[in-house]
Structure formats: C-alpha cells, structure tokens
C-alpha positions in Angstrom: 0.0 0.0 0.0 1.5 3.5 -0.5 0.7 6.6 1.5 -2.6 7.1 0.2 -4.0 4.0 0.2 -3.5 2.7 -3.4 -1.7 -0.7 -4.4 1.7 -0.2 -5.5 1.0 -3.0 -8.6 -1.9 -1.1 -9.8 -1.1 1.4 -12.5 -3.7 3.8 -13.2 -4.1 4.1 -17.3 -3.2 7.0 -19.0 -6.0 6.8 -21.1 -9.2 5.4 -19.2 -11.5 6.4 -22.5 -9.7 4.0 -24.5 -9.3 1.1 -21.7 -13.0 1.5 -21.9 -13.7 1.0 -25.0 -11.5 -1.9 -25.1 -13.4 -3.6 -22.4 -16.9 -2.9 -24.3 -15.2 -4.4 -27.4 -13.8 -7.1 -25.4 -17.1 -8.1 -24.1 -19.3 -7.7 -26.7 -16.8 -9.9 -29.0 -17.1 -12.5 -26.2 -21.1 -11.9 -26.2 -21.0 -13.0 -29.8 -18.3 -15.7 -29.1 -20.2 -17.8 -27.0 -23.4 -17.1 -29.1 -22.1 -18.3 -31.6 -20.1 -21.3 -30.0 -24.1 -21.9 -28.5 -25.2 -21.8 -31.9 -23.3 -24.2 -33.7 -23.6 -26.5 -30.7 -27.2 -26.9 -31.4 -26.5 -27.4 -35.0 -24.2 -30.3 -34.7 -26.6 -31.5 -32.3 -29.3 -31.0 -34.2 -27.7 -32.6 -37.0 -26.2 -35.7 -35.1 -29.9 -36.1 -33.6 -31.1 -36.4 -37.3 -28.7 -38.6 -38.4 -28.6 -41.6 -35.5 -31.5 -40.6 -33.7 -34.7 -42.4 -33.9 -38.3 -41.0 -35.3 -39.4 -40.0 -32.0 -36.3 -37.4 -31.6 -36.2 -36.1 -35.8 -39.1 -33.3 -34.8 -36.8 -32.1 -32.1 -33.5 -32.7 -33.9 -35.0 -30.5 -37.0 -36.0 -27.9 -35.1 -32.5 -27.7 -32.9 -30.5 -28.2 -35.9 -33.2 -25.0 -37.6 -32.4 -23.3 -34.1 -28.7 -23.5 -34.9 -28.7 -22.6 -38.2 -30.8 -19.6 -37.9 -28.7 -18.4 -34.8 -25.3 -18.9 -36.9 -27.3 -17.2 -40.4 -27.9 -14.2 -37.8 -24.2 -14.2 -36.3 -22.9 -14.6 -39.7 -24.6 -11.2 -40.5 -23.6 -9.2 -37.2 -19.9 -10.0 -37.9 -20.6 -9.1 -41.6 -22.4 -5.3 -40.3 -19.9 -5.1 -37.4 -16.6 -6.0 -40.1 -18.3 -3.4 -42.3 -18.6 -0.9 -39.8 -15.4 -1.4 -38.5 -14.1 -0.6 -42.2 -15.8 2.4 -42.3 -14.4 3.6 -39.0 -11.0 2.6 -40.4 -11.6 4.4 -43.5 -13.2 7.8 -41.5 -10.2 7.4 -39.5 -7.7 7.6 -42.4 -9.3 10.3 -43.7 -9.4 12.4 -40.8 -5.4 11.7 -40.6 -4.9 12.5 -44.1 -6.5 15.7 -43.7 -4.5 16.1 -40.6 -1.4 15.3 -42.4 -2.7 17.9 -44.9 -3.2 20.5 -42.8 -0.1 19.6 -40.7 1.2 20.2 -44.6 0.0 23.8 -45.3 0.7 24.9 -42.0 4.1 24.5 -42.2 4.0 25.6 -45.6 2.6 29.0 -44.7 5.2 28.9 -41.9 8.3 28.1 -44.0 6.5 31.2 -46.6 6.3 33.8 -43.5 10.0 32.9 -42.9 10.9 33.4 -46.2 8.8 36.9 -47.3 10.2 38.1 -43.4 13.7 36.8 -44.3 13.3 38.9 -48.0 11.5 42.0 -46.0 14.9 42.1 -43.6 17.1 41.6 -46.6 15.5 44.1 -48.5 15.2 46.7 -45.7 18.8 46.2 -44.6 19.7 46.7 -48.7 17.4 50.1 -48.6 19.2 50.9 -45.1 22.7 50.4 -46.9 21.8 52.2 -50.5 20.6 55.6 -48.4 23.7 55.2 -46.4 26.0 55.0 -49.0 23.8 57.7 -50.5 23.9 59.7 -47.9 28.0 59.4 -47.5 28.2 60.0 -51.2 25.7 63.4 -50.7 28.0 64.3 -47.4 31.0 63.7 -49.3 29.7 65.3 -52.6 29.3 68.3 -50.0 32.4 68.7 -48.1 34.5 68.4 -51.7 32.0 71.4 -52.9 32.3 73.1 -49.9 36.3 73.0 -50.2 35.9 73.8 -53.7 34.0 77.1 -52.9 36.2 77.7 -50.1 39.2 77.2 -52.4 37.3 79.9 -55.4 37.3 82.3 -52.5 40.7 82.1 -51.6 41.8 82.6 -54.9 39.1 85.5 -55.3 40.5 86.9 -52.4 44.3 86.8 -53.6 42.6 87.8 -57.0 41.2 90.8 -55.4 44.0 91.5 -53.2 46.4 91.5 -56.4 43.7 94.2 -58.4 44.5 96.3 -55.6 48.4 96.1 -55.6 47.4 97.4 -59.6 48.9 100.9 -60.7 45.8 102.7 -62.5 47.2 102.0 -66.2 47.5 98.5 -65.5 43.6 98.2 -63.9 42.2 99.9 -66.8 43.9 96.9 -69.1 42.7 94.8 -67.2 39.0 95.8 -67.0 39.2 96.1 -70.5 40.6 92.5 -70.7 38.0 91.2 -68.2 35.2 93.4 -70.9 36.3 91.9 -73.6 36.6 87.9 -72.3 32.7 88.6 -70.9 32.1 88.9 -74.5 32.1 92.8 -75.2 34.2 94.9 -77.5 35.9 97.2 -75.4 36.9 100.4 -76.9 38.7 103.3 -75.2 36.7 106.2 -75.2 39.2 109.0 -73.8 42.8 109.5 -74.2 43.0 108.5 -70.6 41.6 105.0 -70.8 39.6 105.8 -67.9 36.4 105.1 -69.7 35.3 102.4 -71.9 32.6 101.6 -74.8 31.2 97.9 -74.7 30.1 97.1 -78.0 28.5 94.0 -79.3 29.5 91.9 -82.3 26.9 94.2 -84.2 29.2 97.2 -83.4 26.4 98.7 -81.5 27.4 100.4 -77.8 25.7 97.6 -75.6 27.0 99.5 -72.3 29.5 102.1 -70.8 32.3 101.5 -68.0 33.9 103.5 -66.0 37.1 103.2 -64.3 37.8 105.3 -60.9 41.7 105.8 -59.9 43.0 103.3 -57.0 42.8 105.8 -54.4 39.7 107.3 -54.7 36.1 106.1 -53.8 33.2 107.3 -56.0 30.2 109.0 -54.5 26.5 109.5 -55.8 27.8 112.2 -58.1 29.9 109.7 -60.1 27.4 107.7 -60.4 24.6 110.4 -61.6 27.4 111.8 -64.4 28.3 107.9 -65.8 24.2 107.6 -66.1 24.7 110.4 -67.5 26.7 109.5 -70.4 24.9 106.0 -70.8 22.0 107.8 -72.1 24.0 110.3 -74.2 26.1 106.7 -75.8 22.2 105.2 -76.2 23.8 101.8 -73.6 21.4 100.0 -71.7 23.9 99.2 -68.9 26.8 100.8 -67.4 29.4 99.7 -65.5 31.6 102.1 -62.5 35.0 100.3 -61.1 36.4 101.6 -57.7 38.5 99.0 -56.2 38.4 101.5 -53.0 35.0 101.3 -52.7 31.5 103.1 -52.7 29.9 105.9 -50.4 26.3 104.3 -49.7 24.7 107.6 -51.0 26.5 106.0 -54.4 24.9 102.2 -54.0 21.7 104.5 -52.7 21.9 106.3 -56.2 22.9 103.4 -58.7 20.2 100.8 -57.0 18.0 102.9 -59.1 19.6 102.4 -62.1 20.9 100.1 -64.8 24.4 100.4 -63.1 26.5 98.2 -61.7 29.0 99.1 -58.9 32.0 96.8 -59.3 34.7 96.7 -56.3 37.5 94.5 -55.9 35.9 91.2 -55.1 33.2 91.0 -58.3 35.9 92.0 -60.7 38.0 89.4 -59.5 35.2 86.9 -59.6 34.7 87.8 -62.9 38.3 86.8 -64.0 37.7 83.7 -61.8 34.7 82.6 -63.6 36.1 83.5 -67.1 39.7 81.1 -66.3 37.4 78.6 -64.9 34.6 78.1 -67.7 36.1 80.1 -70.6 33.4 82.2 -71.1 31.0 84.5 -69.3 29.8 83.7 -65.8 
C-alpha cells in the first residue's frame, strides 16, 4: 500500500477512454463468441440427432438443428455489419489523418512562406538601409568636396582681389578692358586717358559704358549720376563704375536705381575667376 492507500502494482491508465472502449469491445466480441459457439452447438446436435437418432427425436433434432442454423445465419450477419462498420471507421479514420497530415502540410507551408517573405523584408530593408547610407555618404561627401571647392574659389578670389589692388591705375584699366572683352564685349577706349570704356557687341552697336575710378579714390552719388549720364547720351542699356576702393552708400543709394553696376574688388576678381574657370562668361 503506498501513502494514500492505493496498491503499488496497480497502475492507473493514462487513457481510461480508451481502456474502456477496449473492455466494451472485449465483451461484446465475447457476447457474440459464445453465441455463436451456443449456436453451432445446437447445429451439430441437431444434426447428429437427425442422423442416429430415432423418429421420435427427428421433430426435435430438425428444429435444434433449424435453431442452430438460424442463430449462426444471424451471427454470420452481425460479424458481416460489425466487419463493415469497423471498415468504415477505419476508412473515417484515415481520412481524418490524411486531412491532418494535410493541414499539418499547409501549415508549415505558410510557416516556411512567412520565414521566407520576413527573411526577404529584412534583406531588402537592410539593402534600402545600406543604398541611403551610401547615398547619404556620397551626398556628405559630394558636399564637403563642394564646400572645399568654394572655399578654395574664395581664396583665390581673395588673392585675386587683393592683387587688383596692388594694380597701378594703367595697369587696372587693361585689365577691366581684358575682363570686358573675355565677358564677351568689344571694349573700346573712349578718352585719351583709358579711364572710360565703350562695350560694343558683335553688331558694333554700344551695348554699355564703364567706368574706371583711380585706386585711391572712392566714387560717391555724383559719379554715379554723371556715368548715367553719359549712358544715355552713348544710347547703352547698362553701365558699369570700377572703384576698387569702394562706394559711399549715397552712391549704392543712387545706382540701385539704375541700370548700373557698382564693381569693387571682389566682383571684378570673380569675374576673371569665372572666365579662367569656364572660358566664357559667368
């Protein structure tokens, strides 16, 4: 006996259901046993009754040996529905695996296709991840080398415009003209001095007017009024005024209101810049 009571040599089953239908089977298939075994008992009997009996026992015999045969005719037919039943649970019961085994199947189908479209997803999302990375790193990079790039033009603007300056006034008016005449213009000297220029076109026509202040000096408003001045009188539709030393603000007050164009140090020199770099007009 153990602790609560139970024999130790008897194992519960771990599936009473079954055990129990085993036992039903088990008894009906011994029902139908000795029915059966009853049965053909009273047949042979029957039959043994007929053949070495006398007349008085034939009634009897006939009806035993009817007795029997009718009993085994109806056992013959319960095994017959019970074989065919069992067949047909057999059969239900292969079916209902083979649909397990099916759906068993599809599921892990579906699973190994979920894998394999969230495997693709991460692939693909690490691949977008790494194309805007190296995208972004070629942008940065694309960047900084502009950057240097404009902070080298400004440099060189700089010296540019630092060297303009170091210019006697004979050598800035040739090179004002030069600067002119690479933006595309025909510059012409229009005084003995050089101080002043005509911009023609490749028509011959005056396309604009320049003006070229001495190194020293800056221009104020009244420069600016006297070279719109002449403009009109030439017929240009632009004019340019060079002061390397600068402009009074009543003089950028003045020319904002016209087609003039105040050039210092630092635009002439970007002009040059722009010309070496593209060969042409900026």
């Amino acid at each position: 006996m153990t602790d609560n009571g139970s024999t130790t040599g008897a194992t519960p089953s771990r599936h009473p259901a079954r055990m129990r239908r085993r036992h039903r089977l088990f008894k009906r298939f011994s029902a139908d046993t000795v029915d059966t075994a009853l049965f053909a008992s009273a047949l042979l009997i029957g039959v043994a009754a007929l053949c070495w009996g006398g007349h008085t026992t034939q009634y009897g015999a006939a009806a035993l040996s009817a007795v029997g045969l009718a009993g085994l005719t109806r056992q013959a037919w319960r095994w017959r529905v019970r074989r065919v039943e069992t067949l047909a649970r057999l059969e239900q019961a292969a079916i209902l695996r083979q649909r397990r085994s099916e759906r068993r199947l599809r599921e892990a189908r579906d699973q190994e296709q979920r894998r394999v479209r969230v495997a693709s997803d991460t692939t693909a999302h690490a691949r977008a991840r790494e194309v805007q990375d190296a995208r972004r790193l070629e942008e940065r990079e694309a960047a900084h080398i502009a950057e240097e790039q404009r902070r080298d033009r400004q440099e060189q603007i700089a010296l540019a415009a630092a060297g303009l300056r170091a210019l006697s006034d004979t050598q800035l008016q040739t090179a004002v003209a030069d600067t002119f005449t690479a933006r595309g213009f025909l510059a012409e000297n229009a005084t003995d001095e050089g101080c002043d220029l005509l911009l023609r076109g490749t028509d011959g026509r005056v396309r604009g007017v320049a003006r070229i202040a001495p190194q020293d000096r800056a221009v104020d408003s009244t420069d600016v009024k006297a070279l719109d001045s002449w403009r009109r009188d030439m017929g240009a539709a632009s004019g340019f005024l060079v002061a390397l030393a600068g402009f009074a603000p009543a003089a950028v007050h003045v020319a904002a209101s016209r087609p003039i164009t105040l050039v210092e140090a630092h635009l002439l020199a970007q002009w040059q810049s722009a010309i070496g770099r593209d060969g042409g007009v900026d």
